[in-house]
N, C-alpha and C positions, 0 to 999 in steps of 0.2 A: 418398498415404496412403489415400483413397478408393478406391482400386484395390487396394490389399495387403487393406483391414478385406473389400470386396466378394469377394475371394477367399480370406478366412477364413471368413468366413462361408458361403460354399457349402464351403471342407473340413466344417466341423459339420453341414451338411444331409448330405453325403457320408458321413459318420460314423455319422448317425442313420438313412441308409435301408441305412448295409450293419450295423446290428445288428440291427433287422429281417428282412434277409436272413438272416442266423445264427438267430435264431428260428425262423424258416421251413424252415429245412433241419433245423435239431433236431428240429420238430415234424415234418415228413415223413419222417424217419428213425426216430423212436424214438415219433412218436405223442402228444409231453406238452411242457407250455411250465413254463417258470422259475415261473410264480406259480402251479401245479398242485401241489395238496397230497398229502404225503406219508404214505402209512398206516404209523404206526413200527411194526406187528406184521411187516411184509415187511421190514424192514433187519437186520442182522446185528448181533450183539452189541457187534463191534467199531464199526461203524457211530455205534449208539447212544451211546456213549462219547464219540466226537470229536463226536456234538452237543451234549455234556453238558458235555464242555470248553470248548466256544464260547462256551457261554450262561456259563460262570460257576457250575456246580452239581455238588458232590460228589457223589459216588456209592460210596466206599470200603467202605460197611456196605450194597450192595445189590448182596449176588451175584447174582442170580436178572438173567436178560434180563425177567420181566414187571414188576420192581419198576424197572429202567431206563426201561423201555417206559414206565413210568406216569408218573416223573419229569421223562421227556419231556414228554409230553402235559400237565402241567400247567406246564408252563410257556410255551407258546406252540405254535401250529400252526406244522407244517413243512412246509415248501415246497422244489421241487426247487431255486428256484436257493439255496435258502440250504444245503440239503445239499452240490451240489456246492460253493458257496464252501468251506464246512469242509472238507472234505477236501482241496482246493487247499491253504487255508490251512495245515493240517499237514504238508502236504510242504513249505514255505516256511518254516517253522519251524525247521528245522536251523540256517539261519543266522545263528540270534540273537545278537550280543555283547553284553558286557557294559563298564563303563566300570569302568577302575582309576584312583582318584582320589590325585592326587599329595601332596595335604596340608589344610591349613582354607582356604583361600580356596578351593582345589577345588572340596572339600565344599561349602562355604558358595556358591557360585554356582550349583552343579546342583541342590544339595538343598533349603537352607533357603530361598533365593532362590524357589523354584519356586512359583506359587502355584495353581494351576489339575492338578495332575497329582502321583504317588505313585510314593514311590522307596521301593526295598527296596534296603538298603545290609548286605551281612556287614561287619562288625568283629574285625580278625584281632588279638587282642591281641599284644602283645611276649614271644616266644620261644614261644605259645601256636599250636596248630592251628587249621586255623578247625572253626567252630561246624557245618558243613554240608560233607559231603565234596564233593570236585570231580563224581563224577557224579550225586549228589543234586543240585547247586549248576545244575549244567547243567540237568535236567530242570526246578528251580524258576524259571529265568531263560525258560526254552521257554513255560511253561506262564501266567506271568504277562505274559510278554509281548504274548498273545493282548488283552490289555482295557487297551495303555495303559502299564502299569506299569511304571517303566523299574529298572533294576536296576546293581548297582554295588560293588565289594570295597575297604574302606580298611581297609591294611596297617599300624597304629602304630607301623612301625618306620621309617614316613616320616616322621612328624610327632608322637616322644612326646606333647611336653608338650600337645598339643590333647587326645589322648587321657585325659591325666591329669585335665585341666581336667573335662572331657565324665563322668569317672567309669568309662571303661571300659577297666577290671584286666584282662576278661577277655571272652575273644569270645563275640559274638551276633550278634542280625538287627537292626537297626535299619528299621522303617516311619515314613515321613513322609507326611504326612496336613494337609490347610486345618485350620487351628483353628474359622474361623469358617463362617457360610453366605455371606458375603456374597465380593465380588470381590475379588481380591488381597489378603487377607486373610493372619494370621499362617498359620507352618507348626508344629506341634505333631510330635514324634519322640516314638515307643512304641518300647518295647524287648520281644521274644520273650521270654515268661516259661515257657512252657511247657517239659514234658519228654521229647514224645516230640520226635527232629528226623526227620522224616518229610513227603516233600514235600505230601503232604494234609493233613496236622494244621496245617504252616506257611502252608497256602494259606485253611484255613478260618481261623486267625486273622486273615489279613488280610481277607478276605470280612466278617467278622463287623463289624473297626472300621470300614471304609467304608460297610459299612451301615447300621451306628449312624449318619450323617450324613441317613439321610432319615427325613423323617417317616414314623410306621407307625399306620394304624386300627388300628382290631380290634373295634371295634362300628358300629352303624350312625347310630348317634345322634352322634357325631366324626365320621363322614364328610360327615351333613348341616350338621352345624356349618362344617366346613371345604369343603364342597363351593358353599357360598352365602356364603362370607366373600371380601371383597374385601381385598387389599393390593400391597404393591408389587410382587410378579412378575406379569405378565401373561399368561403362557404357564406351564401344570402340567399334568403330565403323571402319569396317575395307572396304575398297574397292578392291578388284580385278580383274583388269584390265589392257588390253595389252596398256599402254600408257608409253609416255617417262615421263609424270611427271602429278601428279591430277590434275582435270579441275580445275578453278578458282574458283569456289562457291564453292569447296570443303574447299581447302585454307581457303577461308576466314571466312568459318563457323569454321575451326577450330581456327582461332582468335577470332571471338565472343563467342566462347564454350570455353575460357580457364580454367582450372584449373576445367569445371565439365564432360567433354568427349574428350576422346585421341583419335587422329582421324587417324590414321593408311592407309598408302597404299601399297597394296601389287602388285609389280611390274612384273608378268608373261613371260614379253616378253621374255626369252630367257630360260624358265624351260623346260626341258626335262622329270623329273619325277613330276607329279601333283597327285600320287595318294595320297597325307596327304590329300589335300581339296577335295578329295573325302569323306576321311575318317573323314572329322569336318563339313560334309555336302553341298561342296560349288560345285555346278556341272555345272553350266552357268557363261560364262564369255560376261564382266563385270558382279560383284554381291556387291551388295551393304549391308553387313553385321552387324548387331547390337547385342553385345554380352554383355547380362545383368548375374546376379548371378542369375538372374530366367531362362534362356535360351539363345535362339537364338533366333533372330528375320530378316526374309529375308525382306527387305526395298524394295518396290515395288511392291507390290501383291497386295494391297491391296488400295479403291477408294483415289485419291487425291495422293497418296505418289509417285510424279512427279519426275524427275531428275531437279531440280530444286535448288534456292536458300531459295523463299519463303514457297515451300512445305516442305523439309526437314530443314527450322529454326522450322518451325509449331510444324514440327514430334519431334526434341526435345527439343524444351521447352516444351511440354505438358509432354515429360520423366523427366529432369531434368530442371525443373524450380529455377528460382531464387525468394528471395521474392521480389526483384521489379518487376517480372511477377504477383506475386498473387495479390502484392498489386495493379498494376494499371485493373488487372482482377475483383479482389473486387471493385475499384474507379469506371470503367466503368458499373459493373452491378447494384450497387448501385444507381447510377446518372439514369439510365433507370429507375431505380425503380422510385426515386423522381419522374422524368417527369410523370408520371403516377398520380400523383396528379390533374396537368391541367385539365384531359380529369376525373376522378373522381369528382372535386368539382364541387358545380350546384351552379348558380347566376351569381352574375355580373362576368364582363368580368374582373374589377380589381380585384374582390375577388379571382377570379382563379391565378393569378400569385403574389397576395399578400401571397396566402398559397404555389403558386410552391417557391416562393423565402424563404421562413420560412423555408418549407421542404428540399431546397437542402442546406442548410444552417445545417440546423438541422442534416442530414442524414452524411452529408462530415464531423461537427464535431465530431459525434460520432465515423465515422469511422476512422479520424485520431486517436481520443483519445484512440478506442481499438486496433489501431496495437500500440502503444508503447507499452502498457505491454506484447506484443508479441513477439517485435523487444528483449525485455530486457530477455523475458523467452528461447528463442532461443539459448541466450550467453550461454547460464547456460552449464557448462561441464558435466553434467549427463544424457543428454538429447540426447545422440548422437545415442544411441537406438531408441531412437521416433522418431530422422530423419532420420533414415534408414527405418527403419518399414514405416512411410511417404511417400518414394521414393518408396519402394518397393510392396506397395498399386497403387501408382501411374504410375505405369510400368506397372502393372500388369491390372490395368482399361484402361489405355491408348495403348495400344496392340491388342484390341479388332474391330471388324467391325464398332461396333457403334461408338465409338470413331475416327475410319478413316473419317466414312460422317461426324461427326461433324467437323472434321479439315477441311474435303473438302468444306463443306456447307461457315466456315467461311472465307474461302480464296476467295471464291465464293461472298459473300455478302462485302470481304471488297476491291474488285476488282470494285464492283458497288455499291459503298454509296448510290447513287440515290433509288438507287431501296430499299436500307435497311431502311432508312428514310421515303421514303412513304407507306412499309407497314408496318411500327411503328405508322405515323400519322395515316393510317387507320386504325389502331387496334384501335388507341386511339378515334377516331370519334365514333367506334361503342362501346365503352365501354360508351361514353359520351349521348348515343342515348339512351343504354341498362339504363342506372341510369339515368338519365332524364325519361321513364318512368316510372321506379319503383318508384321516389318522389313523380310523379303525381300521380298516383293511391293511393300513402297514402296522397294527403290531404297538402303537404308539400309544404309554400308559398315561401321557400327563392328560390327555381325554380324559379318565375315570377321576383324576385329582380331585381333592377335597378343598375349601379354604385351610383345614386345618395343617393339613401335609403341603400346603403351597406357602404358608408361611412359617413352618419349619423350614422347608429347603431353602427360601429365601434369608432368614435370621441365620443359617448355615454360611450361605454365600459371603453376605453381609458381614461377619465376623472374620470369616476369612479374608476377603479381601481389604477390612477395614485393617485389619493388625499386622498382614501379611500381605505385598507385593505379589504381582504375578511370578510364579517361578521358573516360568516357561520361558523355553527357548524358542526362537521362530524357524520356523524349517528346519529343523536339527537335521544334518550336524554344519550348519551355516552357523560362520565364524561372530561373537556377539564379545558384548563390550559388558555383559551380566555378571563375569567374575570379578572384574574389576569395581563392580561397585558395591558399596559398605553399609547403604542402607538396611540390608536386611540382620548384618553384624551387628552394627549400632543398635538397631530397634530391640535385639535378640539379649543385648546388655543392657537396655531400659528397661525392662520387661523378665524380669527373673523367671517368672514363673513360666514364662512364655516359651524361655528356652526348654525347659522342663516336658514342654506341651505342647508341639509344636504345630499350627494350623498351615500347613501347606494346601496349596489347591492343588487339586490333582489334575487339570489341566493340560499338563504337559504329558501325560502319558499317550495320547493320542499322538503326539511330534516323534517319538520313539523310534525307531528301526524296527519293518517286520518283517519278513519271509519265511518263504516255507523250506523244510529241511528235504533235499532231494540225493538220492545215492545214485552213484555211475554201477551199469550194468544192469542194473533193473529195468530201465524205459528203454524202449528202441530209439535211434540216434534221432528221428523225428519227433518223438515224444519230448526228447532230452532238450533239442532246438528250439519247440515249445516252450517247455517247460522255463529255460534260459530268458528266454524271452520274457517270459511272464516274471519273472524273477526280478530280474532288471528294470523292470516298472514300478514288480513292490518295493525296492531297494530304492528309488525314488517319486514312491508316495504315489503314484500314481495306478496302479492297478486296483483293478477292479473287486477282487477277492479280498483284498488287506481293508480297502474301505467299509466294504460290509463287513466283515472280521470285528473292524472298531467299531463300527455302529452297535452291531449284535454283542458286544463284550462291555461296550459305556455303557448302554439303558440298561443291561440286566448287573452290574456294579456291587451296587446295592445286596442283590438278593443273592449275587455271588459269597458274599461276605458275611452274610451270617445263614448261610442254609447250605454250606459245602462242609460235607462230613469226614474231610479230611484231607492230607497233602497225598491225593493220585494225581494220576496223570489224565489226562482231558483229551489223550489224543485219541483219533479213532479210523487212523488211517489204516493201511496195510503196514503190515512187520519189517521191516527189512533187515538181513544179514549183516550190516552194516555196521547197524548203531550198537558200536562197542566202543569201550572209555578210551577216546583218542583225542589229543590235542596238545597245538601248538601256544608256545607263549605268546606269541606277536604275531600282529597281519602281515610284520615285513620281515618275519623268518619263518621259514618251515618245520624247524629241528630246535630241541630243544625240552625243556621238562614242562611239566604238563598238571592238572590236575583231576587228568583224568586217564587212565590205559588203552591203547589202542591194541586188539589183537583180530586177527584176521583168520575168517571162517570161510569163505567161498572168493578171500582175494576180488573184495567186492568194499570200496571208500565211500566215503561223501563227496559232493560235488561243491567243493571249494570253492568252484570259479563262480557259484550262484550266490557267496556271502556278503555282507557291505565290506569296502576295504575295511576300515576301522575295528572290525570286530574281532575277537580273539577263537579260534577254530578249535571248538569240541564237541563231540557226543553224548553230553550227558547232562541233565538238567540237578542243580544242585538243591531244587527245591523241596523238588516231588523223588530225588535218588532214582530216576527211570532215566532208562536210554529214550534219544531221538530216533522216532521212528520213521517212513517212507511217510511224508505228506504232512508232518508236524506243520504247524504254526508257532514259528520262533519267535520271538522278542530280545532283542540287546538293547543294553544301558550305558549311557555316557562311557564308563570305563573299558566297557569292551565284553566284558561278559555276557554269556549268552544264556538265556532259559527258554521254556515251555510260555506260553502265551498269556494262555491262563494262569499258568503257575506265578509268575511276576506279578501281573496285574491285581492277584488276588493279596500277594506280598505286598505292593506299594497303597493299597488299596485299606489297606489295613494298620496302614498310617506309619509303617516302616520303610521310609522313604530312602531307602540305600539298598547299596549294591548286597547282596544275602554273601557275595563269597569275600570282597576286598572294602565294603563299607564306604565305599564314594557315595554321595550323597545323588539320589537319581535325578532329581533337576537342575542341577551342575553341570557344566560344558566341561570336560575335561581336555586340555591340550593334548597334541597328539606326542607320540613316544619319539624322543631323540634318539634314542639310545635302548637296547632291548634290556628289559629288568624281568626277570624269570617269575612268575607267577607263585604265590602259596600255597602249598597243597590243602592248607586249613581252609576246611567246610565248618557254617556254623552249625554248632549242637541244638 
């Protein structure tokens, strides 16, 4: 997980230094950057128009380009990147739909239900035309589209009697609109009374009733009243500007903003004294003002923050978010993460999307599962402190430069998907090239995997674990409650044949006991210290030899098991004088019978004090019939007994899951000896 979030996070640095790039090449080619302002007397008529549309402002009754011009101009400075946005944005516009609503539950779920956002619904009465022709209807759905507004045609001949109910004989426009200022609040429906049907006279009625939702000055003596009045919004947002009423994406951001920003217009055009907004610092008109308990903030100045509808939604949700902003913030970074899995796993091509599917599976439940106790810790009435402190952390981070290019960058990237998807796939190709050769260089064969051999080993695992419990012990020889329990008995008496055949996972042979076999008199007393040393690590799992030991002994398994030409021995150490058949019954006796002979050629033993207590002291591997040489690699089993490394492994490996000399079963925890019971000299045949 630490590894998928560390390589999202450098795509986002990757992200943020190739828009910069882009920058840079804009500016070296053409001379001008995105927040460079726009003289409107150089744009074209046509021009002026799509910025006039953006913003939300009629222009029907100003032929002339210098009454455009001016209309412009007061309503905000322009900037290149908010020009080219608009004109993107009108080529994008073609493929607005509209929704045809099946009957009242429809209705009533898109419409009245809605509480945050405004719908423009025609109403086609029964045998009646509608109210707006098809290519006026189109321009009107294009045009409203731009701010939010979603749009929608019910046909009365799907559902009379709602139509009856409702009062409507005959077709019109239906607008839905918040009744109140506050949050989810009622929806109140207006009906088009008007008589021209013309898409600007229908666009200024709607403009006009969403605007009636904000407060409006008009002297200066109400601004100071309301400019030093405290109440429960903490965030207001004020505009300043010589118009007869706010552009349209002003309006209707302050319907999508209800009940967490009060959006304020303050209407100049007929003040004679201005020096208060001198004096609260507002000295350029139009000014776009944002007034938090931590300060002022001038909306404009700073990269991305456009006169727009999508630049300033950006600017505040990143101040005042909702938690279905975090949460679909959390769902989308999240799900980047998952994908990140694809281009990390190596092998087959179905093992890749067999683990992306686990992973986004995995990653979405968890992340539902921790926002409930989020959603429920939020309720809590005591906590109204932490979401202020919240808010006012996030004001204060999001106020910053860095935080403008990120708002710009992602306006930037979600304007052109194209380009945000291919340099995610390219990220992911070079992470997939980057771990593709780190496997190779260690040696790691599930890189060459086929589909075919990946869903063998997987229908392997899969039956195994399906029929068969893990048999493993955890940290052997750490004490486990696994003997005691019956399931594996029961299942083994459900299952006749199973007992017969038995599917153990092998698992547990990695938890085993390993060390290396050392004799006294061979190493000088420094060596032997060492040696002690290193002993005592492996004897608790922890040195560094016995891990690669298992590594080197797991992956090659397999090819141990059918390409080994017989029971030798594997050691390849030096000889030592030593290793002759010697051993003790018990860890906790010295003396005693054995099954194996000890006799002595240079008065030269093994180094006992190097064994696990638990294990039973001999010489002589009963697998392979060879003595333990200087530098073996040993292995003991639950019961005590001790062999060659490989010798065992190739034994348990090979689906004879027992001890080769007393038949304890090797994924068994065996209690320890009360009492010393002398060992059997029987070796199997």
């Amino acid at each position: 997980m630490w590894l998928k979030l560390f390589f999202l996070l450098l795509y986002f640095l990757v992200l943020f230094v190739l828009a910069r790039f882009f920058e840079a090449i804009v500016w070296y080619e053409t001379g001008i950057f995105a927040t460079q302002l726009v003289d409107p007397v150089a744009l074209s008529f046509k021009k002026l128009k799509t910025i006039l549309e953006c913003r939300g402002l009629g222009y029907s009754g100003l032929p002339e380009k210098k009454d455009v011009r001016e209309l412009v101009e007061k309503s905000g400075d322009l900037m290149e990147g908010e020009l080219y946005s608009a004109l993107k944005e009108e080529e994008a516009a073609e493929s607005v739909s509209s929704t045809n609503f099946s009957g009242e539950m429809h209705f009533y779920e898109l419409v009245e239900d809605t509480k945050d956002g405004i719908w423009l619904v025609q109403v086609i009465a029964n045998d009646r035309s509608p109210l707006v022709g098809k290519i006026h209807w189109e321009k009107m759905v294009k045009k409203v589209s731009r701010f939010g507004i979603r749009t929608g045609t019910f046909n009365c001949s799907s559902d009379p009697r709602y139509c009856r109910r409702r009062g409507w004989v005959r077709s019109t426009l239906i607008m839905s609109v918040p009744q109140t200022s506050t949050s989810k609040g009622k929806v109140m429906l207006k009906e088009y009374s008007g008589r021209k049907i013309e898409v600007e006279h229908i666009f200024k009625w709607i403009t006009a009733h969403a605007a009636s939702r904000i407060k409006t000055i008009y002297n200066a003596e109400h601004l100071k009243e309301e400019w030093n009045k405290s109440d429960q919004y903490w965030v207001k947002i004020y505009l300043f500007a010589n118009l007869d009423q706010p552009p349209a994406f002003f309006s209707a951001l302050s319907i999508k903003f209800t009940g967490r920003v009060e959006f304020i217009f303050v209407n100049v055009e007929n003040w004679d004294n201005k020096s208060y907004m001198t004096d609260i610092g507002v000295y350029n008109m139009p000014s776009y003002i944002l007034r938090t308990p931590e300060g002022i903030y001038r909306y404009g100045n700073h990269t991305g923050e456009f006169i727009s509808l999508q630049a300033m939604d950006s600017f505040l949700r990143s101040l005042q978010p909702e938690v279905n902003d975090l949460f679909v913030l959390s769902l989308v970074l999240v799900n980047l993460m998952a994908w990140m899995d694809l281009f990390i796993t190596q092998g087959a091509t179905i093992k890749r999307f067999v683990v992306l599917i686990s992973t986004l599976g995995t990653y979405n439940s968890l992340l539902i599962i921790s926002w409930l106790p989020v959603l429920g810790f939020l309720q809590l009435p005591y906590l109204d402190s932490f979401y202020e402190y919240s808010l006012k952390l996030l004001r204060y981070s999001n106020t910053t430069t860095l935080a403008s290019w990120v708002r710009a960058d992602w306006m930037f990237y979600s304007s052109h998907p194209a380009l945000f998807l291919s340099t995610y796939l390219g990220h992911g190709l070079l992470i997939d090239y980057f771990e593709k050769k780190r496997r190779r260089n260690n040696n790691n064969d599930e890189v060459n995997a086929n589909n075919l051999e990946w869903l063998s080993s997987l229908w392997d695992w899969y039956t195994s674990y399906l029929f068969h419990p893990i048999a493993s012990f955890q940290n052997f020889p750490v004490e486990s409650d696994w003997d005691e329990d019956p399931d594996l008995f029961l299942e083994r008496l459900a299952f006749p044949d199973l007992w017969l055949h038995p599917l153990i996972p092998t698992d547990y042979i990695k938890n085993l006991p390993m060390w290396r076999f050392k004799c006294l008199g061979v190493q000088s007393e420094e060596e032997i210290s060492e040696g002690s040393q290193d002993i005592e690590n492996d004897s608790d799992s922890e040195s560094t030899d016995t891990f690669s030991s298992e590594k080197e002994v797991f992956e090659d398994k397999q090819s141990i098991v059918h390409n080994s030409p017989g029971r030798a021995s594997l050691c390849d150490a030096e000889a030592c004088s030593c290793a002759n058949k010697y051993c003790q019954t018990s860890p906790y006796e010295r003396k005693g019978r054995s099954y194996g002979s000890y006799n002595t050629n240079e008065d030269m033993e093994p180094d006992w004090l190097t064994w696990p207590a638990d294990m039973l002291h001999c010489t002589e591997c009963v697998v392979c019939l060879e003595n333990f040489e200087n530098g073996c690699l040993l292995m003991g089993l639950p019961c005590g007994h001790v062999f060659h490394q490989n010798c065992i492994v190739m034994w348990l490996a090979g689906g004879r899951h027992c001890c080769p000399v007393c038949r304890w079963p090797s994924y068994k925890k065996k209690q320890p000896y009360a009492q010393h019971q002398p060992l059997s000299n029987d070796v199997p045949s």
